[in-house]
C-alpha positions as CSV (number, residue, x, y, z in Angstrom):
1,X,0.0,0.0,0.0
2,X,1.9,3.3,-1.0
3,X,1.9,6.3,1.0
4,X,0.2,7.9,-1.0
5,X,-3.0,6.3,0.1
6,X,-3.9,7.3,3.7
7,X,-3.9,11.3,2.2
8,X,-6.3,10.1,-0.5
9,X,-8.3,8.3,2.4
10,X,-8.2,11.4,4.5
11,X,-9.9,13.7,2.1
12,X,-13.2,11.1,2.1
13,X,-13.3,11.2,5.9
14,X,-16.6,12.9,7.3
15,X,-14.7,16.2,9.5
16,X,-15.7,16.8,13.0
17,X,-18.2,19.1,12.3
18,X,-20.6,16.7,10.9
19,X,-21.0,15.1,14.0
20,X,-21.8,18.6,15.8
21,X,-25.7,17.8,15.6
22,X,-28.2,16.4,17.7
23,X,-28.1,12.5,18.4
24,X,-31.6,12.0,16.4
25,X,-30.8,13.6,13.4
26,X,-27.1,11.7,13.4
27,X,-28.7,9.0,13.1
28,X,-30.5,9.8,10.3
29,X,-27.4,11.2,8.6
30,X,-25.3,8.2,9.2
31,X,-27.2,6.0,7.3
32,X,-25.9,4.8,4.0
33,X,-22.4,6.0,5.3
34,X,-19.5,4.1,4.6
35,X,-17.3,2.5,7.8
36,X,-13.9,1.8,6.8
37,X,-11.2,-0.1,9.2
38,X,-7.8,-0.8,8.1
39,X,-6.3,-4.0,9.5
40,X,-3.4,-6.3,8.4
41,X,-2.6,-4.2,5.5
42,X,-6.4,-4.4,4.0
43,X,-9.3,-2.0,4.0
44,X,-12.9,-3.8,5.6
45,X,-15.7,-1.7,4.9
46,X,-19.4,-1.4,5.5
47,X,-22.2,0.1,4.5
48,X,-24.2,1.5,7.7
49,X,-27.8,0.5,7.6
50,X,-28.9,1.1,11.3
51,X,-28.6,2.9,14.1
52,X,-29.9,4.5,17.5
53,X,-29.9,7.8,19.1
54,X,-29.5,7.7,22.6
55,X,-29.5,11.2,25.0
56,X,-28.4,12.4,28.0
57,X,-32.1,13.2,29.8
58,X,-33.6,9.9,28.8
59,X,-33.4,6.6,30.9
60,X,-32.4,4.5,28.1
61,X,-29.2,5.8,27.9
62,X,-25.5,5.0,29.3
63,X,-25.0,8.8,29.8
64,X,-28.2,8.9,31.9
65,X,-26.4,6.6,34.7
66,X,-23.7,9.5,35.5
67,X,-20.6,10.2,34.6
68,X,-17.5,7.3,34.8
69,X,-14.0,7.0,32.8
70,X,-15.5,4.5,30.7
71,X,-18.4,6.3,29.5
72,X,-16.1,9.7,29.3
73,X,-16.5,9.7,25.4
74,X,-20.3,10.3,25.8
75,X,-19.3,13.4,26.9
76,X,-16.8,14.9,24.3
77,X,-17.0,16.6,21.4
78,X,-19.1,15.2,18.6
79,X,-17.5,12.4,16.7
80,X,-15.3,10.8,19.4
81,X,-16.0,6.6,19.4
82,X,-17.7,5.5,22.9
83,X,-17.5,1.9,23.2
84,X,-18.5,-0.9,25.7
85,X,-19.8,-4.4,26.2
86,X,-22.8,-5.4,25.1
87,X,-24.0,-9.3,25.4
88,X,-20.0,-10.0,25.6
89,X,-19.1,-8.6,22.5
90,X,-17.7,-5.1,21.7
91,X,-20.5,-2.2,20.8
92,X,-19.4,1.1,19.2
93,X,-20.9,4.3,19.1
94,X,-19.8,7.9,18.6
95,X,-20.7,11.1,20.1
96,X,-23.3,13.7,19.5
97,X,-23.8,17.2,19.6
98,X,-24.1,17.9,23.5
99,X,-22.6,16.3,26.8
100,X,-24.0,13.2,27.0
101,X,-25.2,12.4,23.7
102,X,-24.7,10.1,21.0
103,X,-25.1,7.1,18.8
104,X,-24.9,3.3,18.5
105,X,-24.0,1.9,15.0
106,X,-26.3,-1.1,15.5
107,X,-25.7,-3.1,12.5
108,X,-24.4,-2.7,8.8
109,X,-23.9,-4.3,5.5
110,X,-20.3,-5.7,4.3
111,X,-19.3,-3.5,1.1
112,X,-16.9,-4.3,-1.5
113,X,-15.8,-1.4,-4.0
114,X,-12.3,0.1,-5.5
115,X,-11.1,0.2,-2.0
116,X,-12.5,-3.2,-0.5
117,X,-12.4,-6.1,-2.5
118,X,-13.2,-9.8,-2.3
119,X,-10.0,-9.9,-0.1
120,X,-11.0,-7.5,2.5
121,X,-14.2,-9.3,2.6
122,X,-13.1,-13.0,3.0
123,X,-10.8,-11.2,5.8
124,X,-13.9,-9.9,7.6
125,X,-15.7,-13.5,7.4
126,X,-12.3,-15.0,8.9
127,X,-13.0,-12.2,11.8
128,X,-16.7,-12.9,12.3
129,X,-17.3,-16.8,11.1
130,X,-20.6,-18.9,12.2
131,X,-20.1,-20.6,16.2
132,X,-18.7,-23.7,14.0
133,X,-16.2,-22.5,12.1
134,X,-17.6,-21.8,8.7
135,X,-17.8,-18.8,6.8
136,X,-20.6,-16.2,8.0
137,X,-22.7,-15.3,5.1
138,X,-22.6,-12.0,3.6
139,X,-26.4,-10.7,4.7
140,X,-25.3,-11.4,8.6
141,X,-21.6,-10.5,8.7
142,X,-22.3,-7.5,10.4
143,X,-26.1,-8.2,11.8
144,X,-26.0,-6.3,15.0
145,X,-23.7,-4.4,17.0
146,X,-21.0,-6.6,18.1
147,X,-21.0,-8.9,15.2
148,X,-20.5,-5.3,13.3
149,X,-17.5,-4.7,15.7
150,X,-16.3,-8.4,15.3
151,X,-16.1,-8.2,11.6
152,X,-14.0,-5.3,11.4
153,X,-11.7,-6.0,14.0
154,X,-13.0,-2.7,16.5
155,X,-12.1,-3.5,20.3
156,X,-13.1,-1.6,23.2
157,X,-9.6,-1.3,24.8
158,X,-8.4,0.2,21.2
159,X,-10.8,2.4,20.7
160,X,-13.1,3.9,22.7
161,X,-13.0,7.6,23.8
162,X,-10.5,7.9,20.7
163,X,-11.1,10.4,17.8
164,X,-12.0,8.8,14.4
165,X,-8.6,8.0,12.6
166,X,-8.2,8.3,8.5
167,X,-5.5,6.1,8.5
168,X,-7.0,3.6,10.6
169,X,-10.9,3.9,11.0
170,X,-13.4,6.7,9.7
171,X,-16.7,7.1,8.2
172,X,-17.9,8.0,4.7
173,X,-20.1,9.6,2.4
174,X,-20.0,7.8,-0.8
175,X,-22.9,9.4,-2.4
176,X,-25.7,6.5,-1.6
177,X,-28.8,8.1,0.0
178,X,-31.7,5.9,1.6
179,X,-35.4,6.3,-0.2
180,X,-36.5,5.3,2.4
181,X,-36.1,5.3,6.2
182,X,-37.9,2.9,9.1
183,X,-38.2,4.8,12.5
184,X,-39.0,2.5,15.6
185,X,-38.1,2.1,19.3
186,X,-35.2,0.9,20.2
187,X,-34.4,-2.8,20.8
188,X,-33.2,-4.4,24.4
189,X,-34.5,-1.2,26.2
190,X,-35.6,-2.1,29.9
191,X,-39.1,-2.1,30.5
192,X,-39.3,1.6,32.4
193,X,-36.2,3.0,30.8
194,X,-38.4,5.4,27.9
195,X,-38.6,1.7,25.6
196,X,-41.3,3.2,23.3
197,X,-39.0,5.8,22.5
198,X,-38.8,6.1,18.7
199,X,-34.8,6.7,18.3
200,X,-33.9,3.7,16.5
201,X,-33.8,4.2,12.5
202,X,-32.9,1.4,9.0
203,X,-32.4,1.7,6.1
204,X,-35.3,0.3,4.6
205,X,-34.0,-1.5,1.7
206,X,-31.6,-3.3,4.2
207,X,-34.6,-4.0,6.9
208,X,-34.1,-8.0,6.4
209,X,-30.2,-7.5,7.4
210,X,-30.2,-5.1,10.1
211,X,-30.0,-6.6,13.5
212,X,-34.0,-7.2,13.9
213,X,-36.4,-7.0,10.6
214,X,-38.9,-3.9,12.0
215,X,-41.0,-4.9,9.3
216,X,-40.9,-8.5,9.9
217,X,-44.2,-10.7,10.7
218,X,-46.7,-9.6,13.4
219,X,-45.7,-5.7,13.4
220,X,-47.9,-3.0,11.9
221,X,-47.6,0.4,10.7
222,X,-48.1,3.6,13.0
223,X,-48.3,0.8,15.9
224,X,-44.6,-0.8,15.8
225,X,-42.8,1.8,13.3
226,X,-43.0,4.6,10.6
227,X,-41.9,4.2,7.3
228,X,-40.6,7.4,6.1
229,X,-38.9,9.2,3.3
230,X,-35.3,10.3,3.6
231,X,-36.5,14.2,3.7
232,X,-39.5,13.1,6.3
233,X,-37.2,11.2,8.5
234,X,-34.7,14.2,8.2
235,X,-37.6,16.6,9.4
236,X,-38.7,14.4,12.0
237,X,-35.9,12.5,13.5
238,X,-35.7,15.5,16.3
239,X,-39.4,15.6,17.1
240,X,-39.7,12.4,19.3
241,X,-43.2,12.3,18.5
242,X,-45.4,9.0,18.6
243,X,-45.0,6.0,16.4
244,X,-48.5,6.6,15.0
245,X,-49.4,9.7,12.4
């Protein structure tokens, strides 16, 4: 890899600034944006296809428990990576605009393009495989939050409370918009802890590969979620209004 590279990289990189905004509409903006993570001399990507906002003044969040050392990057600047444990595997989010607030990156897609190709892929599989060995199929690699971290190599101890890295790790915009967005509550929210609260948002043409299909058997619309356009879920991300309407 020349050393040339990284400096091309670094240009792509979302800045700092883009992060500046309030948790909800982060999340918005981060779908369809483009994780890269080099390791062992290849780039693993990912398409991001769903996330959740998470705030300071609500019970659902890590932030809402005080502050600790661990959770330090919750309170930073916009854009700095807070990581943790979740169901023994490493999580990662990253920082919102305001102390306290941010954003999990709850599951993606595995990309291949001019920068990641087959190689990068089958590297990310050897990462992430299936409990018995064999390869983990494309539509899963990166299925929920820690199989996400798993598949690119992110670790807690690496990486959290640590600025987003062009050389290393950063996010994207590669052009792709969503049509459409899917706004629902949250998943694994304690019952008392603001569950209902509709901060979780997919990608709609990925809702089969995200971490939970909100539009799988059994759920309706305006009860269990909102199917929105990419301007309407832009407009309305910040409004924390009901699921219905």
């Amino acid at each position: 890899m020349s050393n040339a590279q990284p400096t091309a990289i670094a240009n792509s990189a979302l800045p700092a600034s883009f992060f500046q905004q309030d948790a909800r509409t982060l999340a918005v903006a981060l779908l369809g944006k483009v994780i890269r993570r080099r390791l062992d001399g290849l780039w693993l990507s990912a398409r991001i296809i769903e996330t959740e906002a998470y705030l300071l003044e609500e019970k659902g969040s890590h932030a809402s428990l005080g502050f600790t050392e661990a959770r330090r990057a919750l309170f930073m600047e916009g854009g700095i990576i807070y990581m943790y444990y979740a169901r023994g595997g490493d999580s990662m989010n990253c920082s919102a605009a305001g102390a306290g607030n941010g954003v999990l990156l709850k599951s993606a897609y595995p990309l291949t393009d001019h920068l990641s190709g087959v190689t990068s892929l089958q590297h990310m599989q050897r990462l992430n495989p299936n409990r018995d060995g064999s390869p983990r199929g494309e539509q899963r690699l990166c299925a929920g939050q820690t199989l996400l971290c798993r598949a690119l190599g992110i670790k807690v101890p690496d990486w959290n409370a640590q600025a987003f890295c062009p050389d290393n790790l950063y996010i994207e915009d590669d052009g792709y918009r969503p049509e459409q967005v899917i706004q629902a509550a949250r998943l694994g929210i304690p019952a008392g802890r603001d569950e209902a609260l509709p901060y979780r948002f997919v990608d709609a043409a990925y809702a089969a590969h995200c971490t939970r299909n909100p539009l799988g058997r059994g759920r309706a619309a305006g009860r269990d979620y909102r199917l929105l356009t990419l301007q309407q879920a832009e407009q309305t991300a910040a409004s924390g209004g009901p699921l219905a309407g």
